[in-house]
MITI-28751 format. One record per residue: x, y, z of N, C-alpha, C in turn; residue number from 1; residue in one letter. Coordinates in steps of 0.1 Angstrom, whole numbers. Atoms other than C-alpha are relative to their C-alpha. Layout:
N
SITE  n.xx  n.yy  n.zz ca.xx ca.yy ca.zz  c.xx  c.yy  c.zz pos code
SITE     X     Y     Z     X     Y     Z     X     Y     Z NUM    A
...
***
This chain:
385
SITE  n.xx  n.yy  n.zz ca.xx ca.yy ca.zz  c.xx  c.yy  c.zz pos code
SITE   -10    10    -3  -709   254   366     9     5    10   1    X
SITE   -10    -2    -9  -683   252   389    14    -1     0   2    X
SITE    -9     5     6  -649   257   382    14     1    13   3    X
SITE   -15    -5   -11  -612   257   408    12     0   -13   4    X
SITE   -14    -5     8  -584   275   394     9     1     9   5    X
SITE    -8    -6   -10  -551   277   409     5    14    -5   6    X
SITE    -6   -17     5  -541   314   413    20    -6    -1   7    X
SITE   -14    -1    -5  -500   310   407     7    13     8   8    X
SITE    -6    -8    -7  -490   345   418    -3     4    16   9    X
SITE     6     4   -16  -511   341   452     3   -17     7  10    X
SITE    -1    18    -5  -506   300   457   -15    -1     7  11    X
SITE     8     9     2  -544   298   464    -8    -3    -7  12    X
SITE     9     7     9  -572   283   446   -10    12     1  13    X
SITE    13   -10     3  -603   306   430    -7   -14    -7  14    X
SITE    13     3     1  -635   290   433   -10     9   -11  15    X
SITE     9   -11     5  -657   305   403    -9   -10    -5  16    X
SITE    15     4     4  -694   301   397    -8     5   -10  17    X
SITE     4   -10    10  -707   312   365   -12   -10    -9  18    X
SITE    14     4     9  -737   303   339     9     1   -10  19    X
SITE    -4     2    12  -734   292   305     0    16    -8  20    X
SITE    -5   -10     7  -723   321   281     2    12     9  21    X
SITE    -6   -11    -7  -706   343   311    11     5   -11  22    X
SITE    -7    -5    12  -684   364   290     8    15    13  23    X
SITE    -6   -11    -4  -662   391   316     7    11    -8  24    X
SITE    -8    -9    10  -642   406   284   -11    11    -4  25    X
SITE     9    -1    11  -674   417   268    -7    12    11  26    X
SITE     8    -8   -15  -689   451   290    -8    -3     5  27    X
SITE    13     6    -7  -721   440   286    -1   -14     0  28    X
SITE    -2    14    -2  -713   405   291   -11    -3    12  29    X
SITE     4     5   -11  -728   382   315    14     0    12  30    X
SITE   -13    -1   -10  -708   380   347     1   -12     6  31    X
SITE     4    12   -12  -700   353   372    -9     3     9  32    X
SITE    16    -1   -11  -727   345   398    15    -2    15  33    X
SITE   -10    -2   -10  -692   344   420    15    -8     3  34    X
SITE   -14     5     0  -656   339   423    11     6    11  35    X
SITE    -1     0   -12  -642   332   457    18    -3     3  36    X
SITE   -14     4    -3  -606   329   471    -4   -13    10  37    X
SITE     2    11   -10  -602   293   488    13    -4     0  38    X
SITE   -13     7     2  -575   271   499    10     9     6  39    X
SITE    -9    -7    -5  -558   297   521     8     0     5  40    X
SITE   -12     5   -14  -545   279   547    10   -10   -10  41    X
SITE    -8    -7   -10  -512   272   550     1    13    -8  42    X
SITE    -4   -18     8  -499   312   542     7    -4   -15  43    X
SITE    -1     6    17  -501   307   503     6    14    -4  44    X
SITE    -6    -9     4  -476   324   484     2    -1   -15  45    X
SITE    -4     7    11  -460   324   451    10   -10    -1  46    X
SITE   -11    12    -1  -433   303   462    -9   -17     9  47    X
SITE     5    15    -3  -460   277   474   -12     0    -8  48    X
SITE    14     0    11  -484   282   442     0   -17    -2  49    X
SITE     4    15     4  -504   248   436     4     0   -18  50    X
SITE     1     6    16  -495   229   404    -4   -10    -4  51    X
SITE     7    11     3  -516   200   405    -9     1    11  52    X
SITE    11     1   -12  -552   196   420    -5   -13    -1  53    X
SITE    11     7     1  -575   163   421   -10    -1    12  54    X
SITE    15    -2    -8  -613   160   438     3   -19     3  55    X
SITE    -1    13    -4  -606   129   459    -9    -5    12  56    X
SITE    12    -4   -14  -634   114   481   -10    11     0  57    X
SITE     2   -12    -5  -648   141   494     8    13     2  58    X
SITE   -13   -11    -1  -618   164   493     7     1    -9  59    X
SITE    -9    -6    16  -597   186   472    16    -1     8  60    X
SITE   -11     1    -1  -562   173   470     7    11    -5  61    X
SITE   -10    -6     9  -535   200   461    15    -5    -1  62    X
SITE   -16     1     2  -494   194   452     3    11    -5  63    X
SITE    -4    -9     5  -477   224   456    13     1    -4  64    X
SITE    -9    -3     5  -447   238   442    12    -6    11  65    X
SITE    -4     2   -16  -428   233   479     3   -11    -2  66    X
SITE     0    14    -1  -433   197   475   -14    -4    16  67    X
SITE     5     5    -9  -463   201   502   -12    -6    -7  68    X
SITE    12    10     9  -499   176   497    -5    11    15  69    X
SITE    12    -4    -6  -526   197   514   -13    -9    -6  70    X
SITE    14     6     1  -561   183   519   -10     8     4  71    X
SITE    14   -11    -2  -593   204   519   -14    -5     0  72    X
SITE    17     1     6  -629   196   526    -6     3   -13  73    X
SITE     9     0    14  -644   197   489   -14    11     7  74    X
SITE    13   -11     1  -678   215   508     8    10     2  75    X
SITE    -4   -14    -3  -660   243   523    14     8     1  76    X
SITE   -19    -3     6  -618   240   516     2     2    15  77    X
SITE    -3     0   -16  -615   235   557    14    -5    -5  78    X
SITE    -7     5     3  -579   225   555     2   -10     9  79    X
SITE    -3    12   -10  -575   189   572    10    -6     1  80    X
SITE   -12    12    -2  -543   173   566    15    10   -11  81    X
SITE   -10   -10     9  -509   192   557    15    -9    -3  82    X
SITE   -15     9    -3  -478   171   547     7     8   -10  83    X
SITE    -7    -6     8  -445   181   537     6   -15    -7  84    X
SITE    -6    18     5  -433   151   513    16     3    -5  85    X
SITE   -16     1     8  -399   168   495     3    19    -1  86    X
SITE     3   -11     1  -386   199   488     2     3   -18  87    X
SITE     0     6    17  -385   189   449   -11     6    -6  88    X
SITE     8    -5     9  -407   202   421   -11   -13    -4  89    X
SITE     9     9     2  -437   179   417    -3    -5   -16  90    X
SITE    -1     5    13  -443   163   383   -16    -4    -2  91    X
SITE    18     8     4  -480   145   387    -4     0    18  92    X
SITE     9    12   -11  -506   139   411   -13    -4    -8  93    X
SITE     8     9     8  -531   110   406    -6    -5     7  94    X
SITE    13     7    -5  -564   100   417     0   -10     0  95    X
SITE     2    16     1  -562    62   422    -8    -2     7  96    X
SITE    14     6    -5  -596    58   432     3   -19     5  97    X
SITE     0    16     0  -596    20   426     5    -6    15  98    X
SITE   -12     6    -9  -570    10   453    -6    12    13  99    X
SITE     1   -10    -9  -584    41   475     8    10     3 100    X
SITE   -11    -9     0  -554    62   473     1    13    -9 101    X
SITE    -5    -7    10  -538    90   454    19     2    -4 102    X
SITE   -13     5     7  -500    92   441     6    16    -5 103    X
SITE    -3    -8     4  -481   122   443    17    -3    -6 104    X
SITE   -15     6     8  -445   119   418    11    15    -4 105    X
SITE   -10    -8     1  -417   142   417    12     2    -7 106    X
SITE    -9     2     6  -388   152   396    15   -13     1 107    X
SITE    -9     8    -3  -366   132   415    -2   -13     0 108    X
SITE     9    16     1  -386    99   408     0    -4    14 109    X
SITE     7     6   -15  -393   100   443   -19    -3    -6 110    X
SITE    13     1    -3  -432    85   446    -6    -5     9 111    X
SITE     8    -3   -18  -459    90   475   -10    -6    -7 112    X
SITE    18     3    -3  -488    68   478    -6     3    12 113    X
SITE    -2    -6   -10  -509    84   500   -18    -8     7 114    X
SITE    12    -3    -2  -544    84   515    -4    14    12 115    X
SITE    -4   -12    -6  -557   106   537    -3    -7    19 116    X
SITE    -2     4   -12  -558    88   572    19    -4     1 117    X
SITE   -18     7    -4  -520    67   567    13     8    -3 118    X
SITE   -12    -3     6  -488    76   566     5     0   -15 119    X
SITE     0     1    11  -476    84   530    11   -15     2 120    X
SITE    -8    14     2  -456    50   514    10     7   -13 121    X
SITE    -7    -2     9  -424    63   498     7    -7    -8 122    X
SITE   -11     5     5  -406    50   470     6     4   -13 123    X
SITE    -9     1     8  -381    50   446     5    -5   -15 124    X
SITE     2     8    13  -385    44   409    21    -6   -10 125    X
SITE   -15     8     3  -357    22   394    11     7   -12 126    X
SITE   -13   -10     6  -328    42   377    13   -10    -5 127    X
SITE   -11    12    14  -308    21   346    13     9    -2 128    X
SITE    -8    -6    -3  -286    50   345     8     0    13 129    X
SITE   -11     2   -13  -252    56   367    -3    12     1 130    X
SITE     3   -14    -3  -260    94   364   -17     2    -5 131    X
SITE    14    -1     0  -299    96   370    -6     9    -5 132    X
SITE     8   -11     7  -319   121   349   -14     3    10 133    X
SITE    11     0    -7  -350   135   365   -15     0   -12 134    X
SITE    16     2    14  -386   132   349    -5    12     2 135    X
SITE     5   -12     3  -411   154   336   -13    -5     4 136    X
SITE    17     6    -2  -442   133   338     3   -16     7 137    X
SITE     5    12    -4  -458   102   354   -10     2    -2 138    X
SITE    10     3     9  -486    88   339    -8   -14     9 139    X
SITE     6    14   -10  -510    57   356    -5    -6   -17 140    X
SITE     7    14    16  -521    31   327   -12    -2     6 141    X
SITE    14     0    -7  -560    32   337    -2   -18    -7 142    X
SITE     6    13     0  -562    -1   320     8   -10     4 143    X
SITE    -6    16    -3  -537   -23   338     5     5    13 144    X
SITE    -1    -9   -15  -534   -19   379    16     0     3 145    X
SITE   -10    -4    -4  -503   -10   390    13     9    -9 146    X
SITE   -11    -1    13  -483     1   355    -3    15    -1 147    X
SITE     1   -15    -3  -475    39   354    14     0   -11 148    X
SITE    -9    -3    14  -452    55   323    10    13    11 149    X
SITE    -3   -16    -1  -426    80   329    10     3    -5 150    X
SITE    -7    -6     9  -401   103   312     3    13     3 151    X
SITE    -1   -13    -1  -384   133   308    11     3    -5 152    X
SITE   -13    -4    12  -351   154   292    12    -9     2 153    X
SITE   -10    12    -3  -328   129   280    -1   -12     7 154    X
SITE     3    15    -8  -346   101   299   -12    -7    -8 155    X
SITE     9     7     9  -368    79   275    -8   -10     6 156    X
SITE     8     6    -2  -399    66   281     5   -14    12 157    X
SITE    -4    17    -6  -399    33   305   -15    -3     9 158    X
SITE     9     2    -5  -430    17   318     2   -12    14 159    X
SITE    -4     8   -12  -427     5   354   -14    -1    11 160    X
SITE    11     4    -9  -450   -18   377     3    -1    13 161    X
SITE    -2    -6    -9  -452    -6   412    -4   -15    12 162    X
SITE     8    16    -1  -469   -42   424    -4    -9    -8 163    X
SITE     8    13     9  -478   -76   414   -14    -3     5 164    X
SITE    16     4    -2  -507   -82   438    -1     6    11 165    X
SITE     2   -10   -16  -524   -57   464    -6    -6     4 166    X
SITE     4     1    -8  -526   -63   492   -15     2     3 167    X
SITE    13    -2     1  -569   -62   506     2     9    11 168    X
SITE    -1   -15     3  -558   -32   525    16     6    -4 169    X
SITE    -9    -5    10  -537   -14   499    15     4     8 170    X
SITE   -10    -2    -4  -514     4   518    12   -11     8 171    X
SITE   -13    16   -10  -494   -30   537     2    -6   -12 172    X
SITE    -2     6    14  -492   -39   495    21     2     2 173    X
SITE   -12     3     5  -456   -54   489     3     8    -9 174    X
SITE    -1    -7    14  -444   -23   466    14    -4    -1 175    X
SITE   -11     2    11  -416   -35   439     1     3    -6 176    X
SITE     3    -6    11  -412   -11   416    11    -8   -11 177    X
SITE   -13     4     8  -394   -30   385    -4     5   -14 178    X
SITE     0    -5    10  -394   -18   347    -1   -13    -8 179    X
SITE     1    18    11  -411   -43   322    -3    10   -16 180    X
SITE    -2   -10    11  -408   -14   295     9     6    -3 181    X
SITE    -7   -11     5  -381     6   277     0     4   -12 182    X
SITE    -2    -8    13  -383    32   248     7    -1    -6 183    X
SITE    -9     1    12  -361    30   221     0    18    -9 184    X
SITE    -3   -14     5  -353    66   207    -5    -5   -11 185    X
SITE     2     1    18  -364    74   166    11    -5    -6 186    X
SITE   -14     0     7  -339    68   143     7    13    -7 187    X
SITE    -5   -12     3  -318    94   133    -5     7   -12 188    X
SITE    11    -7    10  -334   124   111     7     2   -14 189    X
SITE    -2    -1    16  -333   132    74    15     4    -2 190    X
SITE   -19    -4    -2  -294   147    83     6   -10     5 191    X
SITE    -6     8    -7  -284   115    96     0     4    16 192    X
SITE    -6    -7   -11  -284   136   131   -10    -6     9 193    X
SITE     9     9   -10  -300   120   164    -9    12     5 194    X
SITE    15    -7    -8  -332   132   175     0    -1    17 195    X
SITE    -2    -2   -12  -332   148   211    -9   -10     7 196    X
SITE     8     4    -4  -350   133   237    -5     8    12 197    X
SITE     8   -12   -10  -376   155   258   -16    -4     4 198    X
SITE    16     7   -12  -410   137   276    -3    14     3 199    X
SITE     4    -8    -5  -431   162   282   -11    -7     8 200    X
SITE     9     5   -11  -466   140   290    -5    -9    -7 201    X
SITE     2    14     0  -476   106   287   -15    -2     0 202    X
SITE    17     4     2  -516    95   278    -4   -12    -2 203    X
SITE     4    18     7  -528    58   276    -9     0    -3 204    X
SITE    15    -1     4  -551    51   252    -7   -17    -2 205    X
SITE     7    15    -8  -552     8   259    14    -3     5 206    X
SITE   -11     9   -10  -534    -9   280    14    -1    -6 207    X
SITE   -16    -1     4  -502   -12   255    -1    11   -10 208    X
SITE    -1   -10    16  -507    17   229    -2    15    13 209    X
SITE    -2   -17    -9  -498    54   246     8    12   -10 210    X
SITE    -4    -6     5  -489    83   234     9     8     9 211    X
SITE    -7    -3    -9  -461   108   244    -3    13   -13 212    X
SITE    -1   -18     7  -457   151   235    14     2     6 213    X
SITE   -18    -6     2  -422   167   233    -1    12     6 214    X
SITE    -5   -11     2  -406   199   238     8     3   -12 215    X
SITE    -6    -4    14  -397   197   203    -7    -3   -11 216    X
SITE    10    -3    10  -431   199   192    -8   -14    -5 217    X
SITE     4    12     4  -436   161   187    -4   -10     7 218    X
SITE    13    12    -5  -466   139   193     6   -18    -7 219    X
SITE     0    15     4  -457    99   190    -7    -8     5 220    X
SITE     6     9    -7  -473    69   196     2   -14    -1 221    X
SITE    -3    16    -2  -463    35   211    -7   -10     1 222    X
SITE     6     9     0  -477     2   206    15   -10     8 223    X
SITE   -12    13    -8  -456   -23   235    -2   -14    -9 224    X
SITE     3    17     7  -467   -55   213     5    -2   -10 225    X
SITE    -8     0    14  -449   -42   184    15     1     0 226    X
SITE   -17    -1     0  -417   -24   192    -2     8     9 227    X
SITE    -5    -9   -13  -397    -3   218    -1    16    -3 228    X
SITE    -3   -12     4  -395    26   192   -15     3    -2 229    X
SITE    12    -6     9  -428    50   181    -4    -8   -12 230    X
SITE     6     3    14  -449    36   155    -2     5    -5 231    X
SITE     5    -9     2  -458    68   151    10     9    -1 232    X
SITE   -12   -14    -5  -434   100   151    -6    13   -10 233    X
SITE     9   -11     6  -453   132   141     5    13     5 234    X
SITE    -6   -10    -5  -440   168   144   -15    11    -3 235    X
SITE    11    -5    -3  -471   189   155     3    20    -3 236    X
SITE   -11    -9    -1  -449   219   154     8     8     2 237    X
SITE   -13     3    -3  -421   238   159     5     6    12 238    X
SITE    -2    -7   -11  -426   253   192    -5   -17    12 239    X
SITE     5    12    -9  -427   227   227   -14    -2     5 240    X
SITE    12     8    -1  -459   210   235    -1     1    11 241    X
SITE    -2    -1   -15  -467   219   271   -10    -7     2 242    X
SITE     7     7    -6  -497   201   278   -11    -6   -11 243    X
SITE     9    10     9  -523   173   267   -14    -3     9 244    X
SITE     9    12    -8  -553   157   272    -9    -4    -9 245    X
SITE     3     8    11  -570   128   254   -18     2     5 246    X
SITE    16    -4    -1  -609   134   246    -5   -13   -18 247    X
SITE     5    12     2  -621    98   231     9    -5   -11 248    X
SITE   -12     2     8  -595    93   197     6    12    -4 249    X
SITE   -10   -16     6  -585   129   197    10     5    10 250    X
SITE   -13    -5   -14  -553   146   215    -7    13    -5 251    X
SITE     0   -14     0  -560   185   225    13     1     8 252    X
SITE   -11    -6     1  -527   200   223    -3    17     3 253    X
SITE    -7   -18    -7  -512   236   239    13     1    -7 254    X
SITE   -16    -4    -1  -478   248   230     5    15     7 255    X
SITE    -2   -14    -5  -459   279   241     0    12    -8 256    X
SITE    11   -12     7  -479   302   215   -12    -4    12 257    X
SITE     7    -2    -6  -512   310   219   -13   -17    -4 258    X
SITE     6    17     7  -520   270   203   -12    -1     4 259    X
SITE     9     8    -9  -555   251   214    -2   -10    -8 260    X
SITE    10    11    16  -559   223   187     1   -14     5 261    X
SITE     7    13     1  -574   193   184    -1   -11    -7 262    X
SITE    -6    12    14  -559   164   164    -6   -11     3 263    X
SITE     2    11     1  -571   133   153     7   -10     5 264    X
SITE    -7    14    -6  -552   100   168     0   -13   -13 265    X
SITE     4     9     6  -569    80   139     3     5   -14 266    X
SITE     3    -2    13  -571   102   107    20     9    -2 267    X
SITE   -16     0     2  -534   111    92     0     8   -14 268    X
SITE    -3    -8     9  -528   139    69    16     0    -9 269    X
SITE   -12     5     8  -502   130    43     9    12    -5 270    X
SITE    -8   -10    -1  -490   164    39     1    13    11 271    X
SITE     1   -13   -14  -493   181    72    15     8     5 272    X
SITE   -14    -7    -7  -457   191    82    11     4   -15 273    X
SITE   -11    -2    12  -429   210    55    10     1    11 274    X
SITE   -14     0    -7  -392   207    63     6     6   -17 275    X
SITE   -10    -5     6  -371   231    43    14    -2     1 276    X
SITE   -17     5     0  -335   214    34     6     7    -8 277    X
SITE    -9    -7    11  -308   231    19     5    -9   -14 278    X
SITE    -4     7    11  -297   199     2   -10   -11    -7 279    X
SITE    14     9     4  -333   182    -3    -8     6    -6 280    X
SITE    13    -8     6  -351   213   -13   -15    -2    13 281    X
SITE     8    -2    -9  -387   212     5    -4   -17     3 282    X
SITE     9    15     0  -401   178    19   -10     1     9 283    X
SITE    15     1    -3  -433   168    32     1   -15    10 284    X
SITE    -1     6    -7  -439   146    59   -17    -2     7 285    X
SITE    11    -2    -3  -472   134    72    -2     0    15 286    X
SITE    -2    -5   -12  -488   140   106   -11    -2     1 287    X
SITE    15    -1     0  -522   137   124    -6    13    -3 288    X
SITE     8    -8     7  -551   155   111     0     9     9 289    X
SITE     7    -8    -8  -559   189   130   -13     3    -7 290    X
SITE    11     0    -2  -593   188   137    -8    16     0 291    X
SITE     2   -15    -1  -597   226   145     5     3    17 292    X
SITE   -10    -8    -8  -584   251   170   -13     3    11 293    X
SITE    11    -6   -11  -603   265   204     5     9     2 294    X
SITE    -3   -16    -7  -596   304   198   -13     6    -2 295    X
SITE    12   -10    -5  -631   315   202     4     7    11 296    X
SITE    -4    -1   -16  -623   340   231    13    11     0 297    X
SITE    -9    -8    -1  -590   353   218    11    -4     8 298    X
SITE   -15     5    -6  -562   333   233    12     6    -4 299    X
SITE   -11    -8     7  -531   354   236    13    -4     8 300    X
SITE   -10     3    -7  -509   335   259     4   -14    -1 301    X
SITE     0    14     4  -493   301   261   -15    -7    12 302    X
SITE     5    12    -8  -516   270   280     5    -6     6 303    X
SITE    -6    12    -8  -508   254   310    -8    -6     4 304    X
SITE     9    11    -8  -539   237   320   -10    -1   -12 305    X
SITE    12     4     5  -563   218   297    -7   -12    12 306    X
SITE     7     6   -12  -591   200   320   -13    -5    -8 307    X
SITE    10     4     7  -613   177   299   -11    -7    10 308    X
SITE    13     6    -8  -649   174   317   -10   -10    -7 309    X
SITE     6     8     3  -665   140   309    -4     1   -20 310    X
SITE    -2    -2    16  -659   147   268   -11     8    -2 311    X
SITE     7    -8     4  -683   176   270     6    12     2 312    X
SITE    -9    -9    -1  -661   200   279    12     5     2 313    X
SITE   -13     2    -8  -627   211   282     5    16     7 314    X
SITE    -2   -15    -7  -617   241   303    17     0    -1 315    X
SITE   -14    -4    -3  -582   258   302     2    13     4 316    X
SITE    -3   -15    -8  -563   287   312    21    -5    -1 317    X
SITE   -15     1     6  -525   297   310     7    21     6 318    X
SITE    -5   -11    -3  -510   329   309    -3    16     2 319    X
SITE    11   -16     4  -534   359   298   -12     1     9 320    X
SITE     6     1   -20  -551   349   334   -18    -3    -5 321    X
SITE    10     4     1  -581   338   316    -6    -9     2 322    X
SITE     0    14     2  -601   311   328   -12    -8   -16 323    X
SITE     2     2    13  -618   295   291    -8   -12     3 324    X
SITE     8    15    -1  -646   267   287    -2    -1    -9 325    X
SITE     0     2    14  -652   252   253   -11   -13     1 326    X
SITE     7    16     5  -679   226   242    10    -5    -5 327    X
SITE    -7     8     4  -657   199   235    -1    -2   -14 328    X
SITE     1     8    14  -670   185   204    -2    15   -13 329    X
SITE    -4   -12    15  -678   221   182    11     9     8 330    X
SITE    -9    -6    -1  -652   239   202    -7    15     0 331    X
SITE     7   -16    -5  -676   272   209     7     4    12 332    X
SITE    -2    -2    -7  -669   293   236    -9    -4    11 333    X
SITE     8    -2    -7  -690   288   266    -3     6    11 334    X
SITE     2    -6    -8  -679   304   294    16     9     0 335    X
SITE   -10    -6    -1  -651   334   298     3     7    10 336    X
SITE    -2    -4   -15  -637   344   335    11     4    -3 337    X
SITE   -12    -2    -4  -609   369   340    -1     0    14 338    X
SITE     0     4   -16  -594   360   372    18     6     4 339    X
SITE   -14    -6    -7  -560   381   371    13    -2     7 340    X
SITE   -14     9    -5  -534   353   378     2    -8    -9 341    X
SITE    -7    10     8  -516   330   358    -6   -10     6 342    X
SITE     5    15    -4  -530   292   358     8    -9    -6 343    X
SITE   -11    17     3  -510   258   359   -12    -7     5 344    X
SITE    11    10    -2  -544   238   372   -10     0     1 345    X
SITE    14     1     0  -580   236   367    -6   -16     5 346    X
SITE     4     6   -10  -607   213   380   -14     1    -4 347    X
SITE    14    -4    -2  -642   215   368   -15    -9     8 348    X
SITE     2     2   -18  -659   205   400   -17    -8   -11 349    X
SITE    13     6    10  -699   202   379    -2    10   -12 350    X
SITE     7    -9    13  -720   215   352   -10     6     3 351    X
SITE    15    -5    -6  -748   239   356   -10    -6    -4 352    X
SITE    14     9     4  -771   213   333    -3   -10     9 353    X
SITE    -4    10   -13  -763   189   366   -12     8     6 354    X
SITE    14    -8   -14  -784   214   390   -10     3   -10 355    X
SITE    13    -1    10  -804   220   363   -11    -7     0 356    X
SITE     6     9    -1  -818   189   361    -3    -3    12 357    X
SITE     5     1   -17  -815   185   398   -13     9     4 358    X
SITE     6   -12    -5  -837   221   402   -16   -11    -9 359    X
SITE     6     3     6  -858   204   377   -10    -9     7 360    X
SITE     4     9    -8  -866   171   397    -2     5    10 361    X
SITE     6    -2    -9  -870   186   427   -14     7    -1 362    X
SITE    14    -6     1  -900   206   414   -10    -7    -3 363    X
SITE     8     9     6  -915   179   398    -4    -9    13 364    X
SITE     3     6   -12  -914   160   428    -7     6     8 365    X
SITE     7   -13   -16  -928   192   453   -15    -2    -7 366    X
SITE    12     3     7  -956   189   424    -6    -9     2 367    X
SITE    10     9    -2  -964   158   427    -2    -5    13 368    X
SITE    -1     5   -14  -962   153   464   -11    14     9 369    X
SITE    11    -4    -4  -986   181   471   -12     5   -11 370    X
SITE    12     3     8 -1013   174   442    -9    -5    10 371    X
SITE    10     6   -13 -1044   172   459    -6    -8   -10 372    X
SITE     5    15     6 -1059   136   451   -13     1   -11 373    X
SITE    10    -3     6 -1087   139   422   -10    -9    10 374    X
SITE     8     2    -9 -1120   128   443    -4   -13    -7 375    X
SITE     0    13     5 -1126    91   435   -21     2    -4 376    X
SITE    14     3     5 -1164    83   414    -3    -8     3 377    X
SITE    10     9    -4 -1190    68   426    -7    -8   -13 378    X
SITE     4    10     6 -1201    39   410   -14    -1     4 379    X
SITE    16     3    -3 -1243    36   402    -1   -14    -2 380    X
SITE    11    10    -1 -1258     7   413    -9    -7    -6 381    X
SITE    13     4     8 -1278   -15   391   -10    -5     7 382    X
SITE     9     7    -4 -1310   -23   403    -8   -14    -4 383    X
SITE     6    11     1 -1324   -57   400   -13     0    -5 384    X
SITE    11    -2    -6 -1358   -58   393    -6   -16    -4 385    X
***
């Protein structure tokens, strides 16, 4: 398979090529078949480490730290297109295939629609406050076009549509970004005391039902057709929740342990969380089910990047500079790369069952394309008489 990591203490990307059960920790392990430095150009540092990649087109999009969008040939990371957009801390970038674009979003709810011929199209997400908070995430709603979530400390949820109707070529689209969503905070906790508010990252799982993760450990989930507030409010636990990603009705959850788990969305454990009160004694609260953990491997640092490949696998990486592959569904190990940098982004490019089958077909094919013809039988003749 093929995997891109961003190096953070270098700012560029490692290219690694490895077979199923590579194993670097292990002496006699398997090794990688090769792991390359790419993504050089401009002079990559740690003050311009990438924190978001996507495979757009034919090319690998990066958003670095800087606030710059590089563009790289996908075959060989040629660098073609270098923009500086802010000098802001980046929040998301987003493959909008559909529309032909991509969407880079920033703390400052500045957002770049971009492609890679036009001019970026900046704008301005709409701000209900007199003193503006900045976000943590931006989110795209894959099932409704133009509707994107976002959030962040002290700024609660709000779902805002960027257009009514695009334009047939996208970029000359009328953008109006206006807010046809607002969150409603929980209600205050078992102490009567208000529950903070902290967006860490935003997941849609239909068009009005999403979920959101905390920095205070808690997974909820909104349904827009019901109410403003969670229908859901779950405390996963009691460290912050740095990153997500949804793998068909399950959330795979990180925190800032050495976390990797895998909760249900659907199944609900009626005694999953204790809260010790001085004047309640112990209570019990329920919470989604965890499913099981992905520490095959030995995870000893927090996770900043889960990277779920087509629900067969999810690759991460984080602090202990390993990069980690897991069958999705039993959560085995399947592939283990040290690569001696801290990772904030992965990427897994293919699978080696992909060439597999490829190597496969082409043999089959060389086979049957030089089979020499079996010699055609002659048919006897009946005689008449």
């Amino acid at each position: 398979m093929k995997v891109l990591v961003s190096s953070d203490e270098t700012g560029h990307v490692k290219e690694v090529v490895c077979l199923k059960g590579t194993d670097t920790s292990k002496k006699d392990g398997v090794k990688p078949i090769s792991v390359s430095k790419v993504c050089l150009e401009p002079a990559a540092s740690l003050k311009s480490r990438v924190l978001h990649m996507i495979i757009f087109e034919d090319y690998l999009i990066t958003l670095r730290i800087d606030g710059v969008v590089c563009i790289y040939t996908l075959s060989d990371y040629t660098l073609v297109k270098y923009i500086k957009l802010t000098s802001v801390k980046p929040v998301s970038l987003i493959n909008y295939s559909q529309f032909g674009c991509f969407i880079a979003a920033f703390e400052n709810n500045k957002v770049f629609i971009m492609t890679v011929e036009d001019e970026p199209v900046e704008l301005n997400l709409p701000v209900e406050d007199k003193n503006p908070t900045i976000i943590a995430t931006f989110a795209p709603n894959p099932f409704k076009d133009g509707e994107f979530a976002f959030g962040g400390e002290e700024n609660d949820i709000k779902l805002v549509s960027l257009f009514e109707k695009p334009n047939k070529k996208f970029m000359s689209t009328k953008f109006e970004p206006k807010i046809v969503f607002t969150a409603e905070n929980v209600p205050n906790d078992f102490l009567d005391l208000r529950v903070p508010i902290s967006v860490k990252h935003i997941k849609f799982l239909e068009e009005n039902k999403f979920i959101s993760v905390t920095k205070y450990g808690q997974l909820r989930i909104y349904d827009t057709t019901i109410k403003n507030q969670p229908i859901h409010d779950f405390k996963i636990g009691p460290k912050p929740i740095i990153q997500v990603a949804i793998s068909e009705d399950n959330a795979i959850l990180s925190d800032t342990t050495s976390l990797i788990g895998k909760y249900s969305l659907t199944k609900i454990d009626s005694n999953a969380t204790r809260i010790n009160s001085a004047s309640a004694g112990e209570l019990r609260r329920p919470s989604v089910k965890l499913l099981g953990k992905f520490n095959e491997g030995t995870n000893t640092g927090a996770t900043h990047a889960i990277y779920n490949f087509e629900n067969k696998y999810v690759a991460t990486g984080g602090l202990d500079r390993y990069l980690r592959v897991f069958d999705i569904k039993t959560r085995k190990l399947v592939a283990k790369v040290y690569l001696g940098t801290q990772i904030s982004s992965i990427i897994v490019v293919e699978d080696d069952e992909e060439e597999e089958d490829d190597e496969e077909d082409m043999w089959t094919q060389l086979e049957t394309n030089t089979k020499e013809p079996e010699p055609k039988k002659l048919k006897k003749k009946s005689r008449k008489l």
